[in-house]
LOKETI-600454 format. One record per residue (C-alpha): residue in three letters; residue number from 1; x, z negated, y negated. Coordinates in steps of 0.25 Angstrom, whole numbers. Example, Ala and Ser with C-alpha at 12.3 -4.5 7.8 and 13.67 -1.06 7.14 Angstrom:
% LOKETI-600454
ALA|1|49|-31|18
SER|2|55|-29|4
END
This chain:
% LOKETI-600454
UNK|1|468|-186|-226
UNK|2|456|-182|-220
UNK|3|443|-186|-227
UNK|4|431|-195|-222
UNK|5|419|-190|-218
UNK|6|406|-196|-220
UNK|7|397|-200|-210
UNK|8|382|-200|-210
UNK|9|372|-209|-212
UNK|10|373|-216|-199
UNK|11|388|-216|-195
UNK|12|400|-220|-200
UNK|13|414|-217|-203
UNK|14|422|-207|-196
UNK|15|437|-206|-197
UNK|16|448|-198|-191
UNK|17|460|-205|-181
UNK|18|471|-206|-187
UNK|19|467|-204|-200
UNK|20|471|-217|-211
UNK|21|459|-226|-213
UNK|22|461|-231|-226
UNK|23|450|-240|-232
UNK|24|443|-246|-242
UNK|25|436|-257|-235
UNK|26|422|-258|-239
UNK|27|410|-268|-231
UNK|28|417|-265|-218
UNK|29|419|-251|-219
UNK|30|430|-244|-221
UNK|31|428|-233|-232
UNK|32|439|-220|-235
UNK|33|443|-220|-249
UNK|34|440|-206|-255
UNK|35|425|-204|-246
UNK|36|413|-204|-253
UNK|37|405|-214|-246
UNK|38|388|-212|-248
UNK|39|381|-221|-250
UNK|40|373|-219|-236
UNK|41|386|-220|-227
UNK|42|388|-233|-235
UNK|43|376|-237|-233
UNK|44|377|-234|-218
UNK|45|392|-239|-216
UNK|46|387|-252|-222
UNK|47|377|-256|-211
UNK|48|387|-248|-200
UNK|49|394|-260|-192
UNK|50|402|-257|-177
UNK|51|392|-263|-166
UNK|52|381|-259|-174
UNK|53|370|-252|-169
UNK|54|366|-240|-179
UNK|55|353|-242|-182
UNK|56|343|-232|-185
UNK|57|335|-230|-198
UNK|58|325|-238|-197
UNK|59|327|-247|-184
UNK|60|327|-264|-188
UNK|61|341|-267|-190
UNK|62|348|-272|-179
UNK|63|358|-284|-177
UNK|64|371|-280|-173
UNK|65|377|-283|-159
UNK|66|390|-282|-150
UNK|67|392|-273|-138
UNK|68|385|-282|-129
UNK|69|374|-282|-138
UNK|70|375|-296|-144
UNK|71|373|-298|-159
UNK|72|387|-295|-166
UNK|73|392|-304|-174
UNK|74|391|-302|-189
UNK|75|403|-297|-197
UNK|76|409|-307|-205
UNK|77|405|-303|-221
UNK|78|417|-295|-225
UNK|79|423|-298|-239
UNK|80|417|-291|-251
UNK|81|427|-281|-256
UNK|82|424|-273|-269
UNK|83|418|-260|-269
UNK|84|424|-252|-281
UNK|85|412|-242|-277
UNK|86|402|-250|-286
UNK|87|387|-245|-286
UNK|88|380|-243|-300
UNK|89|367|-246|-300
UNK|90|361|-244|-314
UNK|91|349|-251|-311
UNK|92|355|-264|-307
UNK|93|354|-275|-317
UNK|94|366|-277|-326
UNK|95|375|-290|-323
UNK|96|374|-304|-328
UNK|97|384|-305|-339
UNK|98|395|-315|-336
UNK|99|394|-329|-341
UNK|100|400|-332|-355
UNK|101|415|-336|-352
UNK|102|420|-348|-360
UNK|103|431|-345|-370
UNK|104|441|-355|-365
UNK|105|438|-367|-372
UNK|106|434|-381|-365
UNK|107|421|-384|-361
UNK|108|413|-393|-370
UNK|109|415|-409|-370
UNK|110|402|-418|-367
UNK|111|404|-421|-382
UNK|112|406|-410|-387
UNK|113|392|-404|-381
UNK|114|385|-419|-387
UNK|115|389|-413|-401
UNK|116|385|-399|-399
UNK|117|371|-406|-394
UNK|118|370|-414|-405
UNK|119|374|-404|-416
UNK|120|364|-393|-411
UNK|121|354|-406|-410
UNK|122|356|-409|-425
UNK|123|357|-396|-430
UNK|124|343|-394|-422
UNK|125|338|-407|-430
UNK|126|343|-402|-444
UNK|127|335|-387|-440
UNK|128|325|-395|-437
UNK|129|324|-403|-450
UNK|130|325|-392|-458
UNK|131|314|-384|-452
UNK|132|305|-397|-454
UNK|133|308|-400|-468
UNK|134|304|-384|-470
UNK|135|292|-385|-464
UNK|136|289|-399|-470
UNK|137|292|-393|-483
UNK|138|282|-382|-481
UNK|139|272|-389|-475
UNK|140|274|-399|-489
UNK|141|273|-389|-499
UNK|142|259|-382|-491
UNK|143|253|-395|-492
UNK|144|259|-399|-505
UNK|145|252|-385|-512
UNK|146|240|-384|-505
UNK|147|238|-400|-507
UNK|148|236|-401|-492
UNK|149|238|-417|-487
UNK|150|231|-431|-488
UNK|151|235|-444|-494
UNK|152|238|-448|-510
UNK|153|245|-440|-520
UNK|154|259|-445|-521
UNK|155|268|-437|-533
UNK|156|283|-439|-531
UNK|157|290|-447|-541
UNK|158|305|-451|-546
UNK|159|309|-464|-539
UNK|160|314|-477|-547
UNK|161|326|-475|-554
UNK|162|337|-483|-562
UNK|163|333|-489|-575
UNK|164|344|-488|-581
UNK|165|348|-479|-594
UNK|166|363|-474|-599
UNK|167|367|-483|-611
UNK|168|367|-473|-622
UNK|169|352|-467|-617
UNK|170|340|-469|-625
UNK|171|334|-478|-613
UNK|172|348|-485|-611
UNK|173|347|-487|-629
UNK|174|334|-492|-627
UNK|175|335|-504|-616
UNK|176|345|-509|-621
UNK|177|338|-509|-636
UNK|178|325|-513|-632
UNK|179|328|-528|-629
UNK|180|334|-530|-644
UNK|181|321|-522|-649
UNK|182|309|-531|-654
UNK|183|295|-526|-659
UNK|184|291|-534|-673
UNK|185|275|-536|-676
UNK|186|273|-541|-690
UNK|187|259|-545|-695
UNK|188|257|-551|-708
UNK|189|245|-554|-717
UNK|190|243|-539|-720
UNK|191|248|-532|-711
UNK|192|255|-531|-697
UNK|193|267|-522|-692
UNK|194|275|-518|-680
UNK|195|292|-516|-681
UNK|196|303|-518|-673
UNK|197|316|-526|-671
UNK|198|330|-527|-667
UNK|199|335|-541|-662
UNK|200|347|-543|-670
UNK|201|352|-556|-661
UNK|202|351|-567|-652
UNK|203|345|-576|-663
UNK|204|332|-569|-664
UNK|205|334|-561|-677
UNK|206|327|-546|-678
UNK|207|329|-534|-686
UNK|208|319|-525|-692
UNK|209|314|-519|-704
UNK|210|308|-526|-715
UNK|211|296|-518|-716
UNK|212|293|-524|-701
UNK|213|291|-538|-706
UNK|214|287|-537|-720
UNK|215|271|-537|-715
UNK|216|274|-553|-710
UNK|217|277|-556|-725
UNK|218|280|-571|-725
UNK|219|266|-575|-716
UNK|220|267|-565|-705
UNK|221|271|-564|-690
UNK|222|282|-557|-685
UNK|223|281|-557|-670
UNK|224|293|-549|-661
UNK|225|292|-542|-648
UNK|226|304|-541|-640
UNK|227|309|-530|-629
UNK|228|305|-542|-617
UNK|229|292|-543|-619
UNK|230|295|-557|-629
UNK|231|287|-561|-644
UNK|232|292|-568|-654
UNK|233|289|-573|-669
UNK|234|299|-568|-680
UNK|235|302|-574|-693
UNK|236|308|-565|-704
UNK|237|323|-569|-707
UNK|238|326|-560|-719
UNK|239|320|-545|-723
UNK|240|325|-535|-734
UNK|241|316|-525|-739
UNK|242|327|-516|-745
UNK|243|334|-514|-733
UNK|244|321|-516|-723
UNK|245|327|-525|-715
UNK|246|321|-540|-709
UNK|247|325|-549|-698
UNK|248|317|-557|-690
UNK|249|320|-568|-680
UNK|250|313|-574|-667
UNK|251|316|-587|-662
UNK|252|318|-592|-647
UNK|253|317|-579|-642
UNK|254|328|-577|-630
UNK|255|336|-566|-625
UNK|256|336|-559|-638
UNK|257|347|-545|-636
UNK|258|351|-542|-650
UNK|259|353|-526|-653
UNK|260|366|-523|-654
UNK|261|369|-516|-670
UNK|262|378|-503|-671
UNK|263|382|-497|-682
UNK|264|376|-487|-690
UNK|265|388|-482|-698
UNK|266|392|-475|-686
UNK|267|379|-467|-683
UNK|268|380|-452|-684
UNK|269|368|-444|-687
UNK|270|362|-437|-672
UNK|271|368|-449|-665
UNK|272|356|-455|-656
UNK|273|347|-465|-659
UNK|274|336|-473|-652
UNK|275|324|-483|-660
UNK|276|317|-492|-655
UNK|277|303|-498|-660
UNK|278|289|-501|-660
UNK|279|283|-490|-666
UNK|280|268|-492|-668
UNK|281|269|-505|-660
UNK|282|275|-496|-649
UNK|283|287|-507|-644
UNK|284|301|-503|-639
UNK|285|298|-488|-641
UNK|286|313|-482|-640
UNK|287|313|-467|-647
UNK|288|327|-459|-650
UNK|289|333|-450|-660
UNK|290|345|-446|-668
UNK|291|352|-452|-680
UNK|292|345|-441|-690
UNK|293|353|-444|-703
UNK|294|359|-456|-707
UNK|295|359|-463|-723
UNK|296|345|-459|-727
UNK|297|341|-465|-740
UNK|298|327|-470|-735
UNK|299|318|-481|-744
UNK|300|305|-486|-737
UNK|301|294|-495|-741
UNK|302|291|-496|-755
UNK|303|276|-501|-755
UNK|304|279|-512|-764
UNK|305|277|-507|-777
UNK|306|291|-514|-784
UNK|307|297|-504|-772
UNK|308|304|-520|-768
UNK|309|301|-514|-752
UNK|310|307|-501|-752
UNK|311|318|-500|-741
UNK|312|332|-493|-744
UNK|313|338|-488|-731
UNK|314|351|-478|-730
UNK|315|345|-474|-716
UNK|316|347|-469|-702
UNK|317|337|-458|-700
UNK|318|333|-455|-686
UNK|319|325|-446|-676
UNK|320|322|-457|-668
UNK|321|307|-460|-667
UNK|322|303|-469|-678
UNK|323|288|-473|-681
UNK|324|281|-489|-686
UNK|325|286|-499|-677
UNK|326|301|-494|-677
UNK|327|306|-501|-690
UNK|328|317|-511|-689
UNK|329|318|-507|-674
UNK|330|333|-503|-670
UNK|331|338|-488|-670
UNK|332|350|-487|-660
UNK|333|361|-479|-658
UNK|334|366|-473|-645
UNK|335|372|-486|-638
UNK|336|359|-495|-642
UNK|337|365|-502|-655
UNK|338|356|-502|-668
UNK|339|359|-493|-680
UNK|340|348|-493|-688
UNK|341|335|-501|-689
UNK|342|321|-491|-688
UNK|343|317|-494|-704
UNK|344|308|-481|-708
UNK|345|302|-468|-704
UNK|346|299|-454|-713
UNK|347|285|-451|-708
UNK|348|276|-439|-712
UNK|349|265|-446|-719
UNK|350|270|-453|-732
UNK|351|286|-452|-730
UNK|352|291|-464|-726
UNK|353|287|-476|-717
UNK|354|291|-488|-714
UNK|355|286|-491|-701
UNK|356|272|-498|-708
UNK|357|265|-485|-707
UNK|358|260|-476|-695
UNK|359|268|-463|-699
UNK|360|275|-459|-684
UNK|361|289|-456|-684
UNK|362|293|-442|-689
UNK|363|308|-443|-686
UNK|364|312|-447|-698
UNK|365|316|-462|-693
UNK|366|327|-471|-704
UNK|367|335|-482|-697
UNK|368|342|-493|-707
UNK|369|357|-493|-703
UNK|370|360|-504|-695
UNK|371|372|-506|-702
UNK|372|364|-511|-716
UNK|373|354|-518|-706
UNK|374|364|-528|-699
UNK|375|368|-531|-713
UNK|376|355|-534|-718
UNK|377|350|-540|-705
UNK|378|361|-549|-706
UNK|379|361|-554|-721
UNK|380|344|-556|-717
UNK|381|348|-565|-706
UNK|382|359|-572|-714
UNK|383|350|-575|-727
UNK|384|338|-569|-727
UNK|385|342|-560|-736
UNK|386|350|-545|-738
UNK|387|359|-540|-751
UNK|388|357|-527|-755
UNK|389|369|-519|-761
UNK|390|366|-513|-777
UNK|391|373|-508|-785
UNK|392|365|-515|-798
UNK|393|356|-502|-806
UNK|394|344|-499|-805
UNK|395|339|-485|-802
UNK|396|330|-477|-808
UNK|397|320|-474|-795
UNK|398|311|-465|-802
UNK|399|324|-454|-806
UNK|400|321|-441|-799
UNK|401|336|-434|-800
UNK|402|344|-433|-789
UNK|403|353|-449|-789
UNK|404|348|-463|-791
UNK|405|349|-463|-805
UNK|406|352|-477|-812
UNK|407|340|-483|-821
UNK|408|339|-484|-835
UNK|409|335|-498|-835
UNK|410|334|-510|-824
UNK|411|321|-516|-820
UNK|412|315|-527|-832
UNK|413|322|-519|-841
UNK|414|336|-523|-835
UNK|415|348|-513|-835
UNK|416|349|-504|-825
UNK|417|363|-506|-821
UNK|418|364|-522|-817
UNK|419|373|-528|-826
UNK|420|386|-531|-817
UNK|421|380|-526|-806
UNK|422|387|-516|-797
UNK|423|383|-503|-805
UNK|424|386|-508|-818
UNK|425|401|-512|-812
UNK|426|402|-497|-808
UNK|427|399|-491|-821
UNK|428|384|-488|-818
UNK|429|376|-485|-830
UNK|430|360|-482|-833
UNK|431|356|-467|-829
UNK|432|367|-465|-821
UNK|433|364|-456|-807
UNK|434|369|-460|-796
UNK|435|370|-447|-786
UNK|436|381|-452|-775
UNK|437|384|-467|-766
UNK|438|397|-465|-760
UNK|439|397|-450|-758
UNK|440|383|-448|-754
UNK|441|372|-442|-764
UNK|442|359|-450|-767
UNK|443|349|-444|-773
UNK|444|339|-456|-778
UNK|445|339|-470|-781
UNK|446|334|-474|-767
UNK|447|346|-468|-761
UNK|448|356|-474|-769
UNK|449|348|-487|-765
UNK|450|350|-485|-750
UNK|451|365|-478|-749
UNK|452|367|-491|-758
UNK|453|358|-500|-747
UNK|454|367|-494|-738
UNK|455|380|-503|-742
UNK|456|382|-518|-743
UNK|457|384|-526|-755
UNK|458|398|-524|-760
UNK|459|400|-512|-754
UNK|460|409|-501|-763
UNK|461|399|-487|-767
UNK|462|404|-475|-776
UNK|463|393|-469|-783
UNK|464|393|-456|-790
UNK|465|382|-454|-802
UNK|466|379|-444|-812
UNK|467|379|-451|-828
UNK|468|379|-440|-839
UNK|469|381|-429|-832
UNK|470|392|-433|-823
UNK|471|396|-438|-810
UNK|472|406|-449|-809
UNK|473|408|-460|-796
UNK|474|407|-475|-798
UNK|475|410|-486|-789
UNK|476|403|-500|-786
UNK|477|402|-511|-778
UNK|478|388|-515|-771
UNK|479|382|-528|-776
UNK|480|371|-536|-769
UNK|481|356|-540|-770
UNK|482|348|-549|-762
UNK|483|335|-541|-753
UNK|484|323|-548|-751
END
C-alpha cells in the first residue's frame, strides 16, 4: 500500500487509481488512516467544498455557486460523528460537574416535604429561643449588677403554701393542743399572777397548779382566756397543796375540746416533749425538749413557816422550755396527749421556783406525772378533796445521814410511829433508817415522802432500813389521809 501525501496549504487530497480508499469519515472528507494530517490542511480541507471557488487570503468570502453561476445550494448539516483525535486545550475552563444523581428512592410526598418544613421551622423556633433566653439572661444580670433600670424594688419571694403539719411535728402537736390550752389570770387582795390551764372536759372543769390560784384566796378573781379569743370567770372546785394540784370550772362556755391524757408510765427518757404556756403573760407559746430523767424527788414552796405548803412531786424533768407563766400548763408527748402538768423549774438565782418569781428557764423544767394528776384531779372534782398515801411515822427532817430516818417522838409529844397505823403494822420502830422503797434508794426524808406520793392509798411498798446496824426488808400496806 502506497502512502498519502500531503497537500499544501491550498489543495487538497491526491490519491492514486486503483488504489483502495479506505476511510474514516470525518466533516465530509475522507481521511487515510495512518497520515498525519496538520492542522493547516485540516484547516484547509475544512473550508474546501467541490463548486467552490478558492479564495485567496485575504479577498471577502464569497457565496458559493453552480456551474451557471447561480448560488449553490447549501449541504444539508451532515451528522456529527465522533472524532477520537480530541484537542487538549489546557487553558479551557474545567467542566461542570454532573448533577447529584438520586440514589433510587421515590421522590418525596407533598406530606412528606409539610413535615420537613415544619420540623426545620420548629427547630429554627427552638434556636431561636434559646439564643433569646441567653441574651435576656445576659442583658438581666448587666443590669441587675450595675443596678441599671427604673421602677420600684420588688425582692422575690416563696409563694403561699399549704398550712398543713405532719401529726407527730412540733406544729402538728401544737394546733391540735392549743384549742384545749387556757391562760389563767388570778388577782387577789395582795397580789396578782399569771398560769395556765388544760381543759379537762366538756363540762368546763380546768387543771392547773395550786400555786396558780392560791393568790385569789377565798375573795379573788380568776378569769380564763381560751385559744379562740373567749374570757371567762372561774370558780375553784378543789385544790391540794401537797400534790400542787387545783381545778377550776367556767360556766356557759361552748365548744370546749378537752385535751386528751396519756400515760405516763409509758414515757421513756429522750422521748420528745412539747409545753405549752404563758410564760411572763406571753400566751400559747409552744417550746420543745426531751424527756431528761424521769422520778425526780422535787419539793417546792415552803414559804409558810409550819412548811403546810411544801409540794412533794416524783417528777418528770425535761429540756423543754419552762419559765413563769408555764405551771399547770400541759407537757405532751409525741402524738399531742398530756403526760405531765408544767409544776416547777430549777433556776440559777435561789434553786427552785415555782413559776411566782422572775428567774428564766435554765433547762431544768419538772412536770407532775399525769398519771397521779388524773387521780387527783379526779377526787377534787368528785369531793373537793385528795387522800394522800402514808405510811403513819413521822420523820425526823433535820437527819443529815444518808435515808429518812424515822423520829424519836411525834408532834405534841405524840409517838412517832402512829399507833395501828400502817408502819406500826409492819414492825416499824423509833430510830429506824429507812434507805430503800421498793428497790430504789432514798436518801432523805423528802424523798421517802415523794417515792411514797407516788403510789395511791392501799398500795403494797417493801421498804429496806437499817436498825442497829443492820439491814433487814419489811412490808406494808399504804393508808390514807385527807389534803387540804
Amino acid at each position: 500500500m502506497r502512502g498519502v501525501r500531503g497537500g499544501t496549504a491550498g489543495g487538497g487530497e491526491h490519491m492514486n487509481e486503483g488504489t483502495p480508499k479506505p476511510k474514516w469519515w470525518g466533516r465530509g472528507r475522507a481521511v487515510t488512516p495512518g497520515v498525519a494530517v496538520s492542522a493547516e490542511v485540516a484547516s484547509a480541507d475544512a473550508d474546501f467544498e467541490p463548486g467552490r471557488p478558492v479564495q485567496a487570503p485575504g479577498d471577502a468570502p464569497q457565496a458559493p455557486t453552480t456551474a451557471s453561476g447561480a448560488p449553490a445550494p447549501l449541504d444539508p448539516a451532515p451528522d456529527p460523528v465522533p472524532d477520537p483525535w480530541h484537542r487538549y486545550d489546557p487553558w479551557a475552563p474545567p467542566p461542570l460537574p454532573a448533577p447529584l444523581q438520586q440514589t433510587g428512592a421515590a421522590p418525596p410526598t407533598h406530606q412528606q416535604r409539610r413535615n420537613r418544613t415544619r420540623k426545620l421551622l420548629i427547630v429554627s423556633g427552638l434556636v431561636l429561643a434559646l439564643v433569646s433566653g441567653g441574651v435576656g439572661g445576659v442583658v438581666g444580670a448587666y443590669l441587675e449588677r450595675d443596678g441599671v433600670g427604673g421602677g420600684d424594688v420588688v425582692l422575690p419571694q416563696a409563694g403561699a403554701e399549704d398550712g398543713g403539719r405532719a401529726a407527730g411535728s412540733v406544729a402538728g402537736i401544737a394546733a391540735r393542743a392549743l384549742p384545749s390550752v387556757v391562760t389563767l389570770r388570778v388577782s387577789g387582795d395582795e397580789e396578782s399572777g399569771t398560769g395556765t390551764g388544760i381543759v379537762l372536759d366538756t363540762r368546763g372543769h380546768i387543771l392547773t397548779n395550786n400555786h396558780v390560784v392560791q393568790p385569789a384566796g377565798g375573795d379573788g378573781e380568776i378569769s380564763v382566756s381560751f385559744s379562740g379569743g373567749q374570757t371567762a370567770k372561774a370558780k375553784v372546785v378543789g385544790h391540794d397543796t401537797g400534790y400542787d394540784l387545783a381545778v377550776v370550772q367556767v360556766s356557759r362556755v361552748r365548744g370546749l375540746r378537752p385535751m386528751p391524757l396519756g400515760n405516763s408510765d409509758n414515757v421513756r427518757v429522750g422521748d420528745p416533749v412539747v409545753a405549752i404556756g404563758a410564760p411572763f403573760d406571753l400566751d400559747n407559746t409552744v417550746t420543745a425538749g426531751i424527756i431528761s430523767a424521769k422520778d425526780r424527788p422535787i419539793t417546792a414552796g415552803g414559804d409558810a413557816a409550819d412548811g403546810s405548803d411544801v409540794s412533794y412531786v416524783d417528777a418528770l424533768q425535761t429540756d423543754a422550755p419552762i419559765n413563769p407563766g408555764n405551771s399547770g400548763g400541759p407537757l405532751l408527748d409525741s402524738q399531742g396527749r398530756v403526760v405531765g402538768i408544767n409544776s416547777a423549774i430549777r433556776s440559777a438565782d435561789d434553786g427552785t421556783d415555782t413559776g411566782d418569781g422572775q428567774a428564766g428557764s435554765i433547762g431544768l423544767g419538772f412536770a407532775i406525772p399525769v398519771n397521779q394528776a388524773k387521780r387527783v384531779a379526779e377526787q377534787l372534782i368528785n369531793t373537793g378533796k385528795a387522800t394522800h398515801p402514808v405510811i403513819g411515822v413521822t420523820l425526823d427532817m433535820g437527819y443529815t445521814g444518808d435515808g429518812a430516818r424515822v423520829a424519836t417522838k411525834g408532834s405534841g409529844g405524840d409517838p412517832a410511829v402512829t399507833a395501828g397505823g400502817p408502819g406500826a403494822r409492819a414492825g416499824l420502830k423509833a430510830g429506824d433508817v429507812i434507805t430503800g422503797v421498793d428497790g430504789e434508794r432514798v436518801h432523805s426524808g423528802d424523798e421517802l415522802i415523794v417515792r411514797t406520793r407516788a403510789h395511791r392509798p392501799g398500795d403494797h411498798l417493801r421498804l429496806t432500813l437499817r436498825r442497829g446496824g443492820k439491814d433487814m426488808t419489811v412490808s406494808l400496806v399504804l393508808g390514807s389521809s385527807t389534803g387540804d
